[in-house]
LUMDOZA-330374 format. One record per atom (N, C-alpha, C): atom name; residue number from 1; x negated, y negated, z negated. Coordinates in nm, 2 decimals, decimal comma, m for minus. Atoms other than C-alpha are relative to their C-alpha. Layout:
site:CA&pos:NUM&east:X&north:Y&up:Z
...
This chain:
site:N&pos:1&east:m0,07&north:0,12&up:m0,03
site:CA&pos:1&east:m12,33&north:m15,67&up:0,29
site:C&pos:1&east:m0,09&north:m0,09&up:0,08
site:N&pos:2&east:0,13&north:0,12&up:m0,12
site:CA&pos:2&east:m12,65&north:m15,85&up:0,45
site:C&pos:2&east:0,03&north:0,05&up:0,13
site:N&pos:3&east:m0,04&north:m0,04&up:m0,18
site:CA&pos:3&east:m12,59&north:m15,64&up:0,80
site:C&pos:3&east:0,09&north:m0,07&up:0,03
site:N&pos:4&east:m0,15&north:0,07&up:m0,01
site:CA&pos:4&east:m12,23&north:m15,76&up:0,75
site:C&pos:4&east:0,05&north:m0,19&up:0,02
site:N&pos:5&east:0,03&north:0,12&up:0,01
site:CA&pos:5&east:m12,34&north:m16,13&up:0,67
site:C&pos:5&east:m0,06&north:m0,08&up:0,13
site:N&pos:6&east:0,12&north:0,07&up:m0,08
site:CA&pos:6&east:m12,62&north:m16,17&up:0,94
site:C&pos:6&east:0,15&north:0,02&up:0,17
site:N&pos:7&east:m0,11&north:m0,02&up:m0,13
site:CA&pos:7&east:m12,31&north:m15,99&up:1,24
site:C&pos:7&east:0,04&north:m0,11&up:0,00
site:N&pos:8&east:m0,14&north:0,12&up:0,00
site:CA&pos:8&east:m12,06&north:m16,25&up:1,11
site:C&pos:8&east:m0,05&north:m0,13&up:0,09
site:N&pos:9&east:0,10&north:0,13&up:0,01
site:CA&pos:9&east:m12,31&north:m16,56&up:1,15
site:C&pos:9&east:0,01&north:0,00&up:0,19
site:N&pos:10&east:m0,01&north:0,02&up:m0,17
site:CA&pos:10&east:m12,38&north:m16,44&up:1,52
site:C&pos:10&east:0,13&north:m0,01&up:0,07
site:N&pos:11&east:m0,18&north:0,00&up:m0,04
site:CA&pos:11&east:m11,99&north:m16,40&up:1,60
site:C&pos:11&east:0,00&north:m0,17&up:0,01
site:N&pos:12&east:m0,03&north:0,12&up:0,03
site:CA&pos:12&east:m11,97&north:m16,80&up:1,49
site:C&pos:12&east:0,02&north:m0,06&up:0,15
site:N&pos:13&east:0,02&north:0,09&up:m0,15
site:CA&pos:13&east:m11,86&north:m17,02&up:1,79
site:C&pos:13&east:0,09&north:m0,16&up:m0,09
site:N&pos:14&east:m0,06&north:0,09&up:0,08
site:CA&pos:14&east:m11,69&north:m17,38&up:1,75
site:C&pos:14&east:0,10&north:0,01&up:0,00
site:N&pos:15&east:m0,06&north:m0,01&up:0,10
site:CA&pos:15&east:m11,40&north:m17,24&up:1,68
site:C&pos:15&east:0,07&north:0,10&up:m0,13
site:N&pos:16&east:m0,04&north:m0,06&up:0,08
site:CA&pos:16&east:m11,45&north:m17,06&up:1,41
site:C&pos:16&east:m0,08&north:m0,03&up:m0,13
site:N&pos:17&east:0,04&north:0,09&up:0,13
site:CA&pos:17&east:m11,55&north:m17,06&up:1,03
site:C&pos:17&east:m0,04&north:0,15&up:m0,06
site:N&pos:18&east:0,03&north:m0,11&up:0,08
site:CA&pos:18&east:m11,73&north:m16,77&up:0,81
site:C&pos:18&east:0,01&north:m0,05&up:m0,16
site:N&pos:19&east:0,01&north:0,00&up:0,15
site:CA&pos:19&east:m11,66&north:m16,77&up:0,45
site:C&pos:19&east:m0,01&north:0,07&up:m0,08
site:N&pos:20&east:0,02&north:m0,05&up:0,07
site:CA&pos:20&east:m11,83&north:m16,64&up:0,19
site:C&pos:20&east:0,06&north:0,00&up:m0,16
site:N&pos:21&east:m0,08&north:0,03&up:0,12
site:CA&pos:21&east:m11,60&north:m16,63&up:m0,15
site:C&pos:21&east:m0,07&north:0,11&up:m0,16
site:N&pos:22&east:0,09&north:m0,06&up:0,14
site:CA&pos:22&east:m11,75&north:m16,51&up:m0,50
site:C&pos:22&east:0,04&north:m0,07&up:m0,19
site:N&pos:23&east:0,00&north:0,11&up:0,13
site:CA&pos:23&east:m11,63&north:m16,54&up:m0,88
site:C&pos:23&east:m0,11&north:0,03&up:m0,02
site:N&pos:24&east:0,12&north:m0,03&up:0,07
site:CA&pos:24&east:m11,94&north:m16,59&up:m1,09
site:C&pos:24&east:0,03&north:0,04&up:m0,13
site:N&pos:25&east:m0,05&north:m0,09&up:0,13
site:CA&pos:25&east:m11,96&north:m16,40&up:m1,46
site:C&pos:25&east:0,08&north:m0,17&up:m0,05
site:N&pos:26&east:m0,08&north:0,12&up:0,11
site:CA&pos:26&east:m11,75&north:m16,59&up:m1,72
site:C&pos:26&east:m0,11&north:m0,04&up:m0,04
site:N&pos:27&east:0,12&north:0,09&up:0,03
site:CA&pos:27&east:m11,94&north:m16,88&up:m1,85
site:C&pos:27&east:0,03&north:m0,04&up:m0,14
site:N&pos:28&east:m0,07&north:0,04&up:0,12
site:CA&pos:28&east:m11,92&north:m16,92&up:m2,21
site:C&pos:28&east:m0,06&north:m0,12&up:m0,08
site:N&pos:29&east:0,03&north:0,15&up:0,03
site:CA&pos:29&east:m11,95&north:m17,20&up:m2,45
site:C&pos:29&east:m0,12&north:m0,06&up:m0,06
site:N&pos:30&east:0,05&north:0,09&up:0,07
site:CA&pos:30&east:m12,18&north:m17,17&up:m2,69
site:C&pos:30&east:m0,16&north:0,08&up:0,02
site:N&pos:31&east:0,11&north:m0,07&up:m0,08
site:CA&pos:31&east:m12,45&north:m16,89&up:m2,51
site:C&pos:31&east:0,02&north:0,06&up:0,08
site:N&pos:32&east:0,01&north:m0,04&up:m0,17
site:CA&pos:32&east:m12,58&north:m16,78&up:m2,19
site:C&pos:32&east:m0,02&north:0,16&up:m0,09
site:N&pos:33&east:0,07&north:m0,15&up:m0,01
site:CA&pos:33&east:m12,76&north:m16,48&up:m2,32
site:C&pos:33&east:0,02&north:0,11&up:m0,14
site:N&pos:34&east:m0,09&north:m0,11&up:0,09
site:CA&pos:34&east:m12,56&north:m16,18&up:m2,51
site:C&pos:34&east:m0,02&north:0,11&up:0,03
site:N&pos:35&east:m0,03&north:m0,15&up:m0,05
site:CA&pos:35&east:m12,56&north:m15,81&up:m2,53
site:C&pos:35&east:0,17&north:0,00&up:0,07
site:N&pos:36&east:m0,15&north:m0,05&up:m0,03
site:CA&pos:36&east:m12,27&north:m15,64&up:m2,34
site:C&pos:36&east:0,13&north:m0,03&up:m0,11
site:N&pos:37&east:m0,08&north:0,01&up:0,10
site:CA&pos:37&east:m12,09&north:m15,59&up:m2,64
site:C&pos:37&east:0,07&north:m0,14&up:m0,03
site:N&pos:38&east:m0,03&north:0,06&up:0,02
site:CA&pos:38&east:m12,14&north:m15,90&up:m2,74
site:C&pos:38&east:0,11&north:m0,13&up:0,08
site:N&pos:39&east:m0,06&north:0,13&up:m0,11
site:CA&pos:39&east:m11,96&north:m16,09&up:m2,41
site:C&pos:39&east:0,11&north:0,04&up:0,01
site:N&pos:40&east:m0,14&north:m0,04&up:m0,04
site:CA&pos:40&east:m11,66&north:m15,90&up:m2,33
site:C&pos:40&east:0,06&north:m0,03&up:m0,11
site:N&pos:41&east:m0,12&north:0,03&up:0,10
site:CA&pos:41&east:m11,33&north:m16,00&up:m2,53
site:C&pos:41&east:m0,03&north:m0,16&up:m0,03
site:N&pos:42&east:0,01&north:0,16&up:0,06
site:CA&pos:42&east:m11,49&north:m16,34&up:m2,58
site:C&pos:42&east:0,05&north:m0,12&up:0,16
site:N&pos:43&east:m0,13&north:0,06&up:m0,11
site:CA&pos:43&east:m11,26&north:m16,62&up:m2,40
site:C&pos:43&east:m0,14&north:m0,13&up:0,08
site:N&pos:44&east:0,04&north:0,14&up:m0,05
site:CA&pos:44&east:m11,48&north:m16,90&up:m2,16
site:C&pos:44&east:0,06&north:m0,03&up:0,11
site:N&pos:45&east:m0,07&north:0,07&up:m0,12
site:CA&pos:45&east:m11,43&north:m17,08&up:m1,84
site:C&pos:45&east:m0,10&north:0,08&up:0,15
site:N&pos:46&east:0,01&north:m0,10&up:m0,11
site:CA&pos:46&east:m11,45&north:m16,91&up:m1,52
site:C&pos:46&east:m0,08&north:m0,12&up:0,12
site:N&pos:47&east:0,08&north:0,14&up:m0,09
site:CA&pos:47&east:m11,67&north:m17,06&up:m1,19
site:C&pos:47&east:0,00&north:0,11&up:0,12
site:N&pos:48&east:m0,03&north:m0,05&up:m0,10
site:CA&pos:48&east:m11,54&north:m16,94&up:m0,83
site:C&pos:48&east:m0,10&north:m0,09&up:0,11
site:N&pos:49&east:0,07&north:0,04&up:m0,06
site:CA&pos:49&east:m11,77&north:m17,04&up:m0,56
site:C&pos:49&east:0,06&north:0,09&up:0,16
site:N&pos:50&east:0,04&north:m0,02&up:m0,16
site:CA&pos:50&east:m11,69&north:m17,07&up:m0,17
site:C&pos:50&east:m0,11&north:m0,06&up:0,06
site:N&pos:51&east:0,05&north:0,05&up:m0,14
site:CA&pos:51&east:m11,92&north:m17,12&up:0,11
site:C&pos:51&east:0,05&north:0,01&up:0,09
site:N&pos:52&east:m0,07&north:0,04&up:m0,14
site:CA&pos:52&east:m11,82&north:m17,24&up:0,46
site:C&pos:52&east:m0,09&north:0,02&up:0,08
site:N&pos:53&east:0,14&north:m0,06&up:m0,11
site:CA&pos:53&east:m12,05&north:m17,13&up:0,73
site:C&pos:53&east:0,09&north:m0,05&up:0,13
site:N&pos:54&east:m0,05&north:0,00&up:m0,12
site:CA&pos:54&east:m11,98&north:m17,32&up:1,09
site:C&pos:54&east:m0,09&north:m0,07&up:0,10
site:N&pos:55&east:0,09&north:0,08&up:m0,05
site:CA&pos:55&east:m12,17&north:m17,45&up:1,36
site:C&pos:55&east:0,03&north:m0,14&up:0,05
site:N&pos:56&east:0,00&north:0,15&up:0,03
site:CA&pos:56&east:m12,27&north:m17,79&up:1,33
site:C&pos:56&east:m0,01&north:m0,10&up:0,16
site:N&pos:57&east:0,06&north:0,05&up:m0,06
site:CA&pos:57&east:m12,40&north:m18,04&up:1,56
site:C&pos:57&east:m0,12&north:0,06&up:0,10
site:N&pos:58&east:0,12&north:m0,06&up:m0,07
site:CA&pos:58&east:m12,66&north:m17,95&up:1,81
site:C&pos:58&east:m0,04&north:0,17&up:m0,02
site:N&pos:59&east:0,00&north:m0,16&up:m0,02
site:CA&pos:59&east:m12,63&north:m17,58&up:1,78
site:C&pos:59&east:m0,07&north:0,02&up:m0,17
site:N&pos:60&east:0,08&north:0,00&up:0,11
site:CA&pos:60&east:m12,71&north:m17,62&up:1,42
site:C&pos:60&east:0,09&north:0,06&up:m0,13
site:N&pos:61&east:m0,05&north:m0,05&up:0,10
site:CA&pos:61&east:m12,56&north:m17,43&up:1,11
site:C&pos:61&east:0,05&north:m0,11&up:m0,05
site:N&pos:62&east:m0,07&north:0,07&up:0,07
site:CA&pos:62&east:m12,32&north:m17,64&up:0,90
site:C&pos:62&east:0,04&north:0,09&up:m0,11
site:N&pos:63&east:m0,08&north:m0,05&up:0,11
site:CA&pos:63&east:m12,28&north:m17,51&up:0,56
site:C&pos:63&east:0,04&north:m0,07&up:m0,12
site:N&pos:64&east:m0,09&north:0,12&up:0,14
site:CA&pos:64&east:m12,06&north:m17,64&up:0,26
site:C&pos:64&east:0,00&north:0,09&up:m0,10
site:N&pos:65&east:m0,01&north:m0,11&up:0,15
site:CA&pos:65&east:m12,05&north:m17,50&up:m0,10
site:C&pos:65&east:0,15&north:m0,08&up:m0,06
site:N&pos:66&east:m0,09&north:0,04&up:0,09
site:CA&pos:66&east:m11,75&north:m17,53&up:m0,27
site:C&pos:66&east:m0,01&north:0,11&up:m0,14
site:N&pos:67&east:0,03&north:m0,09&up:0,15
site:CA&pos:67&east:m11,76&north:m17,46&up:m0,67
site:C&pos:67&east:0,18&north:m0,07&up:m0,08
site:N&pos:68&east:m0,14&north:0,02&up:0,10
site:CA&pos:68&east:m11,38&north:m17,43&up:m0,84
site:C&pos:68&east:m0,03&north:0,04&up:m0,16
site:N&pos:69&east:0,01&north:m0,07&up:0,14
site:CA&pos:69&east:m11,40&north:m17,38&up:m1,23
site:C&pos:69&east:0,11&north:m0,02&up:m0,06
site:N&pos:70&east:m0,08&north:m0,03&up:0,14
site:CA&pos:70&east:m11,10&north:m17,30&up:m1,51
site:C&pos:70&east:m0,07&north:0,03&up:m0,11
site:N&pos:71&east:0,02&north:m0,09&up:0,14
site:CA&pos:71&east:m11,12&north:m17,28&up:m1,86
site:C&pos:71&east:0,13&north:0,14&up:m0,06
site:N&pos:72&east:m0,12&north:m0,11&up:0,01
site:CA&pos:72&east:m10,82&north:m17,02&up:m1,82
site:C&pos:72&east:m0,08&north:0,11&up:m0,05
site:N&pos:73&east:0,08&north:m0,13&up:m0,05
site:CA&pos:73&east:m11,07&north:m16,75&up:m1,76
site:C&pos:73&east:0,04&north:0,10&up:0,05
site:N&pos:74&east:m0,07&north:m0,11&up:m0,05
site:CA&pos:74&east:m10,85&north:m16,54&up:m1,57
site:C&pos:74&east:0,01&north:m0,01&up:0,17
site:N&pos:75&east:0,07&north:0,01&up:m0,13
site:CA&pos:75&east:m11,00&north:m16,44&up:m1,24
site:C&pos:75&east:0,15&north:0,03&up:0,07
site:N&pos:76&east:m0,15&north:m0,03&up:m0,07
site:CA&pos:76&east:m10,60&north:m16,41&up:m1,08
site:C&pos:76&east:0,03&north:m0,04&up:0,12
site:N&pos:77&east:m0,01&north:0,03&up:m0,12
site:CA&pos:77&east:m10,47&north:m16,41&up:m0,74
site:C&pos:77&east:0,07&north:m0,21&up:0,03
site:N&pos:78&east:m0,08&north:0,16&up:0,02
site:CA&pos:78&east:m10,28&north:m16,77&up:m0,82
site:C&pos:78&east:m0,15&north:m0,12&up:0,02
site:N&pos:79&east:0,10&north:0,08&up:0,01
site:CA&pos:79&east:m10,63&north:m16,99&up:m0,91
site:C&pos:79&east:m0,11&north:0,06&up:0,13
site:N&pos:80&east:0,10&north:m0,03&up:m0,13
site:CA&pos:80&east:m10,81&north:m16,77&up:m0,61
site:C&pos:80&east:0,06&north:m0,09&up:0,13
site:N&pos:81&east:m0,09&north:0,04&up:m0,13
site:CA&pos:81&east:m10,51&north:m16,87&up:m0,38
site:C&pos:81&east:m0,03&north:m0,16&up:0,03
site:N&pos:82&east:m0,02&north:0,16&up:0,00
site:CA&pos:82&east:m10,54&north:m17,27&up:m0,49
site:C&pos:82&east:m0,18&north:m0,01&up:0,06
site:N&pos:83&east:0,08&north:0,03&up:m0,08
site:CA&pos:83&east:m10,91&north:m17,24&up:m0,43
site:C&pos:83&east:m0,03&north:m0,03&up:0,12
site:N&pos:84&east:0,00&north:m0,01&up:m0,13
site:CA&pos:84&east:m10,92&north:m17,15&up:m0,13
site:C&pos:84&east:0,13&north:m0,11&up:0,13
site:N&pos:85&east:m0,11&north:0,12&up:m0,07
site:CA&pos:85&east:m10,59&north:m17,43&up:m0,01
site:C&pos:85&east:m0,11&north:m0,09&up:m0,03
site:N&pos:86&east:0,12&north:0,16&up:0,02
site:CA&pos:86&east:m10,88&north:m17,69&up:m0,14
site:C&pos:86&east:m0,08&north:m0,02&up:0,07
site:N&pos:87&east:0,07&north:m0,01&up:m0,13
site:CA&pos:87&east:m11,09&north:m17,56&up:0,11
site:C&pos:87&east:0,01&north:m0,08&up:0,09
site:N&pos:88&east:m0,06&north:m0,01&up:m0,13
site:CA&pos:88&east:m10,90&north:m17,52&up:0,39
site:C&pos:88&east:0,04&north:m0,22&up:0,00
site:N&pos:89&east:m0,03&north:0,18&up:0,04
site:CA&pos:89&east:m10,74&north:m17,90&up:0,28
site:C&pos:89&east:m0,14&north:m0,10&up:0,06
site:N&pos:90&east:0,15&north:0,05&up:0,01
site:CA&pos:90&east:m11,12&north:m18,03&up:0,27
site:C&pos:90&east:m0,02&north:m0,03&up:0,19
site:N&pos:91&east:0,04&north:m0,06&up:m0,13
site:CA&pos:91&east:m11,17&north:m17,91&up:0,66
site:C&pos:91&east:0,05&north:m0,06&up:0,06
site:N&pos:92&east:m0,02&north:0,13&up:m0,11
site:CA&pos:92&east:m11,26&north:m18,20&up:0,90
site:C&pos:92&east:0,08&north:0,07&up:0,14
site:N&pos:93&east:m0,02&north:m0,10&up:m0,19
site:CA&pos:93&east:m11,25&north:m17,94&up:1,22
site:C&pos:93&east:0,08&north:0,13&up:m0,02
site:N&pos:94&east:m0,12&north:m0,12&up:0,02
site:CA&pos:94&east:m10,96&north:m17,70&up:1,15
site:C&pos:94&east:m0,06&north:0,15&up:0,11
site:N&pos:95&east:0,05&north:m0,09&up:m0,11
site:CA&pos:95&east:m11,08&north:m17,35&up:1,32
site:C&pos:95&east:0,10&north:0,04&up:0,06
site:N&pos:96&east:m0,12&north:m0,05&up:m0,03
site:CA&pos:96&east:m10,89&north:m17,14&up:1,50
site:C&pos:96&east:0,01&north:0,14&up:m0,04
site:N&pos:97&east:m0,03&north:m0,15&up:0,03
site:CA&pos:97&east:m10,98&north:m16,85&up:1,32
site:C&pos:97&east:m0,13&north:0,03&up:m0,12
site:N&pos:98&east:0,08&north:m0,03&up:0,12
site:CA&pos:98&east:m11,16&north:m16,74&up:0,96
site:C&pos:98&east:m0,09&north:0,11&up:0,00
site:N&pos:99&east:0,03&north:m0,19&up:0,04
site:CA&pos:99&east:m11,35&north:m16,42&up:0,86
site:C&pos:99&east:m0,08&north:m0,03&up:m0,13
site:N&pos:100&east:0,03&north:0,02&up:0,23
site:CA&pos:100&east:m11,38&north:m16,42&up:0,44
site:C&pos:100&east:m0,09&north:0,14&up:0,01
site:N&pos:101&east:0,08&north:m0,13&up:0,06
site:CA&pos:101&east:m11,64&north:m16,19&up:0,30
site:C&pos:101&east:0,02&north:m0,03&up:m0,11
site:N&pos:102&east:0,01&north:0,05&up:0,15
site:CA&pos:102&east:m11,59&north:m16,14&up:m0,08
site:C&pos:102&east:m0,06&north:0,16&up:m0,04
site:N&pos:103&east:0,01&north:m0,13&up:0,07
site:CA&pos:103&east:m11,66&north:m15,85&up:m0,30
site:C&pos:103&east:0,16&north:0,09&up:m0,03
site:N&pos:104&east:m0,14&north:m0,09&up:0,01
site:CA&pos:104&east:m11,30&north:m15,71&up:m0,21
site:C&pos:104&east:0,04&north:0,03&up:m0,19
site:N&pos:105&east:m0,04&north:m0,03&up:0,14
site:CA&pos:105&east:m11,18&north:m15,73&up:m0,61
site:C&pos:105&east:0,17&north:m0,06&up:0,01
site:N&pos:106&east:m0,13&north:0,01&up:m0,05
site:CA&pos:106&east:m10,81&north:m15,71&up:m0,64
site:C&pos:106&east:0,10&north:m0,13&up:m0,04
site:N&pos:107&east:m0,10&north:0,11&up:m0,07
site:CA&pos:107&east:m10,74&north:m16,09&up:m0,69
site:C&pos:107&east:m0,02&north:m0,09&up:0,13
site:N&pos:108&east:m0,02&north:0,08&up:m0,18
site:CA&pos:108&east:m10,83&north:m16,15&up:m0,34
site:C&pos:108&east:0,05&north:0,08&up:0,09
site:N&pos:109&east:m0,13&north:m0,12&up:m0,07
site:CA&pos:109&east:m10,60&north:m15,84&up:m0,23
site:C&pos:109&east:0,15&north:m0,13&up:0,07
site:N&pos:110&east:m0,17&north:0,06&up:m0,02
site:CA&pos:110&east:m10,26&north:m16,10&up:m0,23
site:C&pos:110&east:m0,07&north:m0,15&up:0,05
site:N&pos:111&east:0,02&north:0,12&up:0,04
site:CA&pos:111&east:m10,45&north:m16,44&up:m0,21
site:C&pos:111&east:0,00&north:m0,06&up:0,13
């Protein structure tokens, strides 16, 4: 994915936008640090994280973090789809064209 990261970056012109999209593990309530065992089946809140990658001012990188979290905890194409409209919503300089990098997992197949 770094070959794939560093391509995208040089591609960038003003008008376009690289985003990198990522859930992070389930975050639970009352500990960070569990065996396997002990994490799966257990219910916490979920923490999606975009970056916006575009060029800024003076030929200068512009990047933005966005962090979405639910206590749903259900990584689903619905709460991927709304993150990503909060984005896009967010976005002073409308592009004219995206390119998402995620870990292809199948709720960013429909989203």
């Amino acid at each position: 994915m770094n070959a794939q990261f560093k391509a995208s970056l040089l591609e960038l012109d003003d008008d376009s936008v690289l985003i990198v999209a990522d859930y992070k593990m389930k975050i639970l309530k009352k500990s960070a640090r569990e065996t396997k065992e002990e994490f799966f089946g257990k219910s916490g809140w979920i923490l999606h994280t975009i970056l916006v990658f575009q060029n800024g001012n003076n030929g200068n990188l512009d990047i933005q973090a966005y962090d979405h979290w639910s206590e749903d905890g259900t990584q689903d194409t619905w709460f991927t789809a709304n993150c990503f409209d909060a984005v896009f919503m967010t976005m002073e300089h409308k592009p004219k064209w995206i390119k998402i990098i995620s870990d292809n997992r199948t709720h960013y197949h429909n989203s």
